[in-house]
Every structure is written in structure tokens, then in C-alpha cells.
N, C-alpha and C positions, 0 to 999 in steps of 0.2 A: 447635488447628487454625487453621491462619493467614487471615484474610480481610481482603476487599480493600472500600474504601469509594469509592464511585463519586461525581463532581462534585455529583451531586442526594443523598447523603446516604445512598443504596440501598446496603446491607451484601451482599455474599456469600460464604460459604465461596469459598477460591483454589478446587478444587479442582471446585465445582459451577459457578464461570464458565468456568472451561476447556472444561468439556465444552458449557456453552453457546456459546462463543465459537468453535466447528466449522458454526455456522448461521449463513452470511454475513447472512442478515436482522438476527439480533442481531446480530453482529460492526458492520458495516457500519451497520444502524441504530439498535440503544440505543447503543451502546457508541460509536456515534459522535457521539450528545448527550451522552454521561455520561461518557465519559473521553476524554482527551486520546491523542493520535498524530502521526507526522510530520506528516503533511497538514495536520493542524491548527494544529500549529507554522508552518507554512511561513504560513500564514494570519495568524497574531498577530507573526508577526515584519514584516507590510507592517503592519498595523492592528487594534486589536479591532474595529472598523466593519469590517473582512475576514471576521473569523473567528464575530460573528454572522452574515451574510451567506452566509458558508458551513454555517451549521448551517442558516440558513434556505432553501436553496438545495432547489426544488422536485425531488421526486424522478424526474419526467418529463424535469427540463429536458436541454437537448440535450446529450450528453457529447461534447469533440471527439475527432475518430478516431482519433490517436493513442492516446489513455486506452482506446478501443476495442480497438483492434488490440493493444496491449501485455497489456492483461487476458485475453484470447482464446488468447493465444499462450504466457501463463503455464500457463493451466490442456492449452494442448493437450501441455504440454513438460513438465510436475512431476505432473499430475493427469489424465491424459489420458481416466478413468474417469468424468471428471466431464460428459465432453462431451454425455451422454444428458441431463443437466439443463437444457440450452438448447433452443430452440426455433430453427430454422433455417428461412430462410424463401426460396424458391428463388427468387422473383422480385426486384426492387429496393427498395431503400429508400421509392422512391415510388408503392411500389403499394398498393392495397389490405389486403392480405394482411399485412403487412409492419406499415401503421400501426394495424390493429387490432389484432394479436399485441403493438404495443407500448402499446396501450391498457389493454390485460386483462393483462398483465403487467409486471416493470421490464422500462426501456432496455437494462439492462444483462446482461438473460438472452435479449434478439431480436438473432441478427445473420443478414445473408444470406448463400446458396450462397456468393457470390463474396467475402465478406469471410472466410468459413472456409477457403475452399481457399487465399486468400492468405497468412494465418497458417498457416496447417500448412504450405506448405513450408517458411517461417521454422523452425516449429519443428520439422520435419524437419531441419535444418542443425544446432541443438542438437543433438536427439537422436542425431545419428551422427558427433557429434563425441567420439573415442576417447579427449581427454581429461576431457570431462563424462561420458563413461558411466564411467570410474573414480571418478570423483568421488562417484558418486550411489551409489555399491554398498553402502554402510553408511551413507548419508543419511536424515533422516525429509525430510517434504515439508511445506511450509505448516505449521509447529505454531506454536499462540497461545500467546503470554505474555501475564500481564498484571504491572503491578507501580507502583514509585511512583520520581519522579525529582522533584525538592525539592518533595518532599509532595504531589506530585500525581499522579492515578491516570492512568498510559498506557497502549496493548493497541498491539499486536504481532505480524506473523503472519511469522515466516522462511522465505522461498524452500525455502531450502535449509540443515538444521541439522544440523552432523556434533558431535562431542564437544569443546567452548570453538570451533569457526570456525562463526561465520554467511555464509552465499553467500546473492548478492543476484541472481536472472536480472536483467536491462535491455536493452531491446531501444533502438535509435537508429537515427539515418538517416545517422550519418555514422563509424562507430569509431572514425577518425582523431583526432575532437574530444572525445573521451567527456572526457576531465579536465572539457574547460572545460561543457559537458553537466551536470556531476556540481557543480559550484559554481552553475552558472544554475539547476538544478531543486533543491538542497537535499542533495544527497544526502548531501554529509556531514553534517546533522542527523539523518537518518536512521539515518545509519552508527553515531554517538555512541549515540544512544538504542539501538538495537540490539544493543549492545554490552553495555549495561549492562541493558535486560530479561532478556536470555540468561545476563547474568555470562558473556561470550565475553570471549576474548583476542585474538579476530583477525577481521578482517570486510572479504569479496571480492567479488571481480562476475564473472557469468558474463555478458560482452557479447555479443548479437550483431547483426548489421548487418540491417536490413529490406529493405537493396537489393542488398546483395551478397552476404547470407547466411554474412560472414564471422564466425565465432565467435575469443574472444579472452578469456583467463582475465585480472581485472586486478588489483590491490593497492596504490592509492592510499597518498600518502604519512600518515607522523605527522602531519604541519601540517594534512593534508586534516580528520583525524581530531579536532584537536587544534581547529578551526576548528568543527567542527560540534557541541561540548563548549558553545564559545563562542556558537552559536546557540542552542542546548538552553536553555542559561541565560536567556539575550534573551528567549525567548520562554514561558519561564515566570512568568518577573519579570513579564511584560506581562498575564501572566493573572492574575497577582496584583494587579496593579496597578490594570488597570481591569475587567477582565470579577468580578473577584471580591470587590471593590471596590462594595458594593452605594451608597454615595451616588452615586460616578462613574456607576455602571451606571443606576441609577434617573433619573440626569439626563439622560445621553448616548445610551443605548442600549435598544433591545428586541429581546427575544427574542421 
């Protein structure tokens, strides 16, 4: 039975993290101290002073809106079942109601009336787009991987995973610019890594526009791909180098 070794040493059967890694709390919080991911990549590839910083990174602290509105609008668009798990809060951000609910709970399960209705029409624009409702007919939705990329344990969660093709939802402000989008935020590190947790052969983006609710199927070039191989790398050498690196570590840094 194949198991998987986590940064801190922690063994699991693949087969019983799987089914843990369906609980965004583990997903999201062990497995975001204990194994590596794009985000964390995109962190070690500026600095390991980044990528402590982001493990240490307060679970309260403010998320900006975009990361809001883009998480909101995955789950109303791939998961829509899920939306009974948030708390909605009808008045604004600066009310009462609103900063208690985010007190007793995460950030990231309070949004208000008006940040809901404004992602569902977005994800309304998805959903009644005739060529994602084909797409999705024999699609799974959100399924975790976990796995190893030079020797090191990554997790994984695909949009959208049909048989060897991973689809990526992405929401933007501009469509027209999604390439250069897709090299500013990382995504072809993402794309590489992805690629290789799934053992896929091919990896898409379902775009859609936040302002004009245009949707747009897209397929990034080999160099796109080939470029984010090239970060993948960068940024594991760096974890080797210094976060795992315990003289450097024990000089440089703290966790």
C-alpha cells in the first residue's frame, strides 16, 4: 500500500490522506504546513523569508477581495452544494454582525448578501455557458491528489478532472490579458505541477471575465508549460536549499 511522507516526518496510507484531504481545514491547514503546493512555490520562488512568512501568516489576517470573490465563485460554479457551509451575512463588512460571525469563524467561510449575489451572476455566466456544461458531463469536481515532485510531498485539488485533461476555472478582470495574468500570478507552475500530480497529458483554463461575464476555453502554449517545469524546479531547489537546510534554517530563520 503506497504511503505518502509528509515535510514533518508524519507517514500516511495515500489512500487515508485522500479521504482526509476532502476537509478543507486539513487540506488548507495541516497539509499547508506539511506539504508543499503551488502557492507555496510562488512563495519560495521570491524568498524562503516568503515562504516562512506565509506559513506564518495569521489565520484572521485580511484576505484581499479578489482571493474572495474568486474562491466564492469556484465553489458557486463546480460545488454549488457547498454553499449551505458559509455563513452569509446580510448587512456589510462593517457591521456588527458581520465582524463577529468573522470572529467565531474563518474569513474565509463569512461573506456578505452583496459579495454572494455578485459572484453568482459571474457564476451564472459559467454555468450557462453551452460549451462548459459539455465539458463537465463526465467530469469529477475538486478531487485531491497528493504525490512527490523531486522528493518532495505536494497536494493538489483539480477544478475540473476529466480522464489524462486537468481544467483550471480562473476568474480575471480583464480576458483579453489572461496570458500575461497567467505568467504574473504563476500559473504555469501550477499548470506543470498539476500535470504531473494527475499524471495528465493536457492542462486548460475555463476563463471567465468578472466584468463582463465573458467566458473563454483557453490552452496556453508548450513554452507556457515548459516555463513552469522551470519554476517547479527553482523552487524546490530553494526548499532544499534553505528551509531544509537546518544550519541555514537555524541561522536565518524561524518558524
Amino acid at each position: 500500500m503506497e504511503s505518502i511522507t509528509l515535510l514533518n516526518k508524519e507517514v500516511f496510507n495515500k489512500e487515508e490522506i485522500l479521504t482526509k484531504m476532502m476537509d478543507d481545514t486539513f487540506y488548507y491547514g495541516h497539509l499547508g504546513k506539511h506539504a508543499l503546493s503551488s502557492s507555496s512555490c510562488k512563495s519560495l520562488l521570491e524568498s524562503p523569508e516568503a515562504y516562512v512568512a506565509m506559513l506564518n501568516k495569521p489565520p484572521k489576517e485580511k484576505e484581499p477581495q479578489p482571493f474572495r470573490d474568486g474562491r466564492l465563485i469556484h465553489l458557486l460554479s463546480l460545488e454549488p452544494h457547498r454553499i449551505d457551509e458559509l455563513t452569509i451575512i446580510e448587512s456589510t463588512k462593517g457591521s456588527k454582525a458581520y465582524k463577529l460571525a468573522v470572529e467565531e469563524q474563518l474569513p474565509q467561510t463569512v461573506y456578505t448578501l452583496a459579495e454572494l449575489n455578485r459572484c453568482k451572476a459571474v457564476a451564472e455566466a459559467v454555468l450557462n455557458n453551452k460549451d462548459f456544461s459539455r465539458l463537465v458531463k463526465q467530469a469529477e469536481f475538486e478531487v485531491p491528489e497528493i504525490g512527490y515532485y523531486n522528493d518532495l510531498p505536494f497536494r493538489g485539488k483539480a477544478d475540473i478532472l476529466l480522464q489524462g485533461i486537468v481544467v483550471d476555472l480562473k476568474t480575471t478582470s480583464d480576458i483579453s490579458r489572461f496570458s500575461e495574468s497567467a505568467l504574473l500570478y504563476n500559473y504555469d507552475l501550477q499548470a506543470a505541477l498539476y500535470l504531473e500530480l494527475f499524471g495528465a497529458f493536457e492542462f486548460n483554463y475555463v476563463v471567465v471575465d468578472k466584468q463582463t461575464k465573458e467566458v473563454e476555453f483557453v490552452t496556453l502554449s508548450d513554452d507556457f508549460i515548459a516555463g513552469g517545469y522551470e519554476k517547479l524546479k527553482i523552487a524546490t531547489d530553494n526548499y532544499k536549499k534553505y528551509i531544509d537546510n537546518k544550519e541555514y534554517y537555524d541561522n536565518n530563520l524561524e518558524l
